[in-house]
C-alpha positions in Angstrom: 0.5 5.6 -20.7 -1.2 4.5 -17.4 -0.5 7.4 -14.4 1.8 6.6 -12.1 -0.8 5.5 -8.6 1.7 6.2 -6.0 3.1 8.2 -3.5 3.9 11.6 -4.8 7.5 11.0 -3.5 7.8 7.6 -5.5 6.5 9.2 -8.7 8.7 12.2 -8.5 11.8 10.0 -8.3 10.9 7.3 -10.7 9.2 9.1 -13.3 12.0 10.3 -15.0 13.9 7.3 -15.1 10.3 5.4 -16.5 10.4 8.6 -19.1 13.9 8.1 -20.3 13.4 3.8 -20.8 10.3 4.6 -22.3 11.7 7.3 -24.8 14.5 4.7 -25.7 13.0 1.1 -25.2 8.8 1.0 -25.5 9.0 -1.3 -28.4 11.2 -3.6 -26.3 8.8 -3.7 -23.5 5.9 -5.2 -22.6 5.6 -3.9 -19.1 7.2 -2.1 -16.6 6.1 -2.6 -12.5 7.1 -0.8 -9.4 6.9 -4.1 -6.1 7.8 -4.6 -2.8 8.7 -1.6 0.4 8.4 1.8 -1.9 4.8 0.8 -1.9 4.6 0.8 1.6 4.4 2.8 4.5 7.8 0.7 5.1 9.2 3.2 2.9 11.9 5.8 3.7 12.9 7.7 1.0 16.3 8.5 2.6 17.3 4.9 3.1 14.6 2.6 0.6 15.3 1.5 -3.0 12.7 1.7 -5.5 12.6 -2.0 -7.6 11.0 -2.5 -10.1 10.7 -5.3 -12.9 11.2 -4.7 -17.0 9.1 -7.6 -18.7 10.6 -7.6 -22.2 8.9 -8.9 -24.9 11.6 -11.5 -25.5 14.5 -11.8 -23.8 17.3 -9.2 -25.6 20.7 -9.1 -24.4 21.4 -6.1 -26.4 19.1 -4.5 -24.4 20.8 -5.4 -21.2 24.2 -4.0 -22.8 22.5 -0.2 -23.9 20.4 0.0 -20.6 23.2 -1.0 -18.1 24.5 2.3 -18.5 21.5 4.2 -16.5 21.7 1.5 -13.4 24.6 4.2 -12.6 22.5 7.6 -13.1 19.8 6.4 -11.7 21.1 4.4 -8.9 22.2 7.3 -7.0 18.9 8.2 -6.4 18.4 5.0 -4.9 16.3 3.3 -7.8 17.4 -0.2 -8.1 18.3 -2.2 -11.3 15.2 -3.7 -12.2 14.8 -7.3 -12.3 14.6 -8.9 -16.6 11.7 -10.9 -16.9 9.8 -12.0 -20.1 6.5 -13.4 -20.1 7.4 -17.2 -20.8 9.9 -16.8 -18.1 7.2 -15.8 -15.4 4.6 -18.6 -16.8 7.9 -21.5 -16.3 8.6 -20.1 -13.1 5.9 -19.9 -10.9 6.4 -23.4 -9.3 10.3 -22.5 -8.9 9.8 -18.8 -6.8 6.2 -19.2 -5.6 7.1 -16.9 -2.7 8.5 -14.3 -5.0 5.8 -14.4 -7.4 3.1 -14.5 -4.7 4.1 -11.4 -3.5 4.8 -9.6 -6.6 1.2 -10.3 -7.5 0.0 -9.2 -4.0 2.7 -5.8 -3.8 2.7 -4.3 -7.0 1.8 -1.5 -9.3 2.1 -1.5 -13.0 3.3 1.9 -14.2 3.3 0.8 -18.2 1.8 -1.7 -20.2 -0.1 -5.2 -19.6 -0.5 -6.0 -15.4 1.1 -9.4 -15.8 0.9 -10.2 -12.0 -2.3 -9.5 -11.2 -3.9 -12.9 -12.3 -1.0 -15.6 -11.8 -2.0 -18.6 -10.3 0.5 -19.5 -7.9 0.5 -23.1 -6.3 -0.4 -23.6 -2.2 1.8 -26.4 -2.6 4.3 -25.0 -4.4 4.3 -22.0 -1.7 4.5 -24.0 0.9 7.3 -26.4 0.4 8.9 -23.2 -0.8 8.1 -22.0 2.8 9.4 -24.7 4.5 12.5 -25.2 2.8 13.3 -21.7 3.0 12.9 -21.8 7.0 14.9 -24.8 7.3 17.6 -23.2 5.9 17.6 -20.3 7.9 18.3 -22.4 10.7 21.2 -23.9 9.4 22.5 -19.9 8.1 21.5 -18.7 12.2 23.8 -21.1 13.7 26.4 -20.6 11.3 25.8 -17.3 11.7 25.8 -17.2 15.6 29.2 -19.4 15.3 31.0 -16.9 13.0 30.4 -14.2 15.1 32.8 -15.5 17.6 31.2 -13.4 20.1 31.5 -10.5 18.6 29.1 -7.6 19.4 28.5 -5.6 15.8 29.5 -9.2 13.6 26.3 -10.8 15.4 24.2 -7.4 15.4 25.2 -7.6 11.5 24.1 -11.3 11.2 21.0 -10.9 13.0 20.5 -7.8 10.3 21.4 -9.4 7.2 19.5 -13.0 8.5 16.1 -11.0 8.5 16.3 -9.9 5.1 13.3 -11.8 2.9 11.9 -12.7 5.8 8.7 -10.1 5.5 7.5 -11.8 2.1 8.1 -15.3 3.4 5.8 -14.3 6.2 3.5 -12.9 4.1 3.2 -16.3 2.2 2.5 -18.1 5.5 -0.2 -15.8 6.4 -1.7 -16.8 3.2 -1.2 -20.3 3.5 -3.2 -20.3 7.0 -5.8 -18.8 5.7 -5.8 -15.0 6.3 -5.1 -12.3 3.8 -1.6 -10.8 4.0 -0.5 -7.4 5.0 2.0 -5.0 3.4 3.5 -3.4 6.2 6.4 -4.9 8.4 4.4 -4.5 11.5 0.8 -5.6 10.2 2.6 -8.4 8.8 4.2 -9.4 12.2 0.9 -9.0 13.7 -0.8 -11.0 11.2 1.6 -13.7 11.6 1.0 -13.8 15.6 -2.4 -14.1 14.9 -2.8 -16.3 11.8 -0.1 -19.0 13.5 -1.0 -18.4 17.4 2.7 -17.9 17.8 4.9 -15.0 19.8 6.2 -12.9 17.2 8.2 -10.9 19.5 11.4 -12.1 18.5 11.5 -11.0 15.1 9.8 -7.7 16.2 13.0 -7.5 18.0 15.5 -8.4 14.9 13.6 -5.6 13.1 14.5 -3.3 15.6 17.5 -3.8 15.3 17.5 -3.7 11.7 16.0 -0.7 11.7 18.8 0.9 14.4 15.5 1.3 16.4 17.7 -0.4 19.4 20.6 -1.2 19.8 21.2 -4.3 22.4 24.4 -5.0 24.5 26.3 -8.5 24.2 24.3 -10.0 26.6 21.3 -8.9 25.3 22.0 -10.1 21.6 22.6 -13.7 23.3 19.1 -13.3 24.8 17.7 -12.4 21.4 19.2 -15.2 19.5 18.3 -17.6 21.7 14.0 -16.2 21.1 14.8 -15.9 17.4 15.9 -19.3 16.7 13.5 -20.6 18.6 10.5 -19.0 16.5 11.6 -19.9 13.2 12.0 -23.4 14.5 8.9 -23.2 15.8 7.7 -21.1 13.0 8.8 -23.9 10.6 7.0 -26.9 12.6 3.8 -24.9 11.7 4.4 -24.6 8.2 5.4 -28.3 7.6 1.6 -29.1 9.5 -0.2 -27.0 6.9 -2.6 -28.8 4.6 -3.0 -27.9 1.3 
């Protein structure tokens, strides 16, 4: 079995629950892959999941039945319940979830078995209509959003938090698409953005703030912030639909 390349704090929480599937379910498997934030130095143990993806073989809904019971062991020490994947499924959907698959490939460490995301071909094109559509309709959720809120102070500081989640890969996949090579980090991903679109990225700097409970911005304030936020991802979305590919 391939060692375990990450933190020591990642390893020491996931390697049991890797030992225990493994003991029950290698035949089943084909590979196992840690992705996304606990790879990181976005990572905080006391508030991060660990996710991971199972690629079975072939798809085995007894399997799902006999492992569903250790989501509730092993949730509690906040590792998630791994996506299902098989490899057919991953090769038939790489034009469907280019932005998810782009940054699997690009955030990822394979802890058992074959690195299946290290060599998919993923589609500009694909990624960037992906892009686009996904910014578009982020608009449509901000004003809805914004609306619903009714002016309330911790309803809107909860839509501004929930509205940023996903947005880190989608940037990521921008970055890419203008040419530069993407970050991991939150922050060298913001920065990257600024640079690779020539765009203020101050805005959602701000939204991660606030996600992060590193502010917390009165009424007024919040108004101000929308107001810049919207504003970027419209902006940020008249860029994307001018990239060439």
């Amino acid at each position: 079995m391939k060692e375990i390349n990450i933190q020591d704090k990642i390893n020491k929480r996931f390697k049991p629950f890797l030992d225990e599937v493994l003991n029950i379910y290698k035949d089943t498997l084909h590979s196992i892959s840690i992705f996304g934030s606990a790879l990181t130095d976005d990572y905080n143990p006391k508030s991060s999941d660990i996710n991971s993806v199972f690629v079975l073989n072939t798809m085995d809904l007894n399997f799902l039945k006999r492992f569903a019971p250790l989501g509730k062991k092993y949730g509690k020490k906040r590792i998630a319940s791994p996506l299902i994947m098989t490899p057919e499924y991953i090769k038939s959907s790489l034009d469907v979830f280019p932005v998810e698959f782009f940054n699997l490939k690009l955030l990822h460490s394979t802890v058992y078995g074959e690195d299946i995301f290290r060599d998919l071909e993923i589609s500009a094109a694909d990624l960037r209509h992906q892009c686009e559509r996904e910014l578009k309709s982020r608009l449509i959720a901000l004003r809805q959003g914004y609306l619903s809120s009714l002016g309330n102070r911790k309803i809107l500081t909860r839509s501004f938090v929930d509205s940023f989640s996903g947005y880190i890969p989608l940037f990521r996949s921008i970055i890419f698409l203008l040419g530069q090579k993407a970050p991991e980090s939150s922050a060298d991903v913001l920065a990257a953005l600024q640079d690779a679109a020539g765009m203020n990225t101050g805005a959602f700097q701000m939204v991660l703030n606030i996600k992060t409970k590193s502010i917390k911005p009165t009424g007024d304030k919040l108004n101000s912030i929308f107001k810049e936020y919207y504003k970027a991802v419209e902006q940020l979305g008249d860029i994307t639909d001018d990239i060439q590919v």
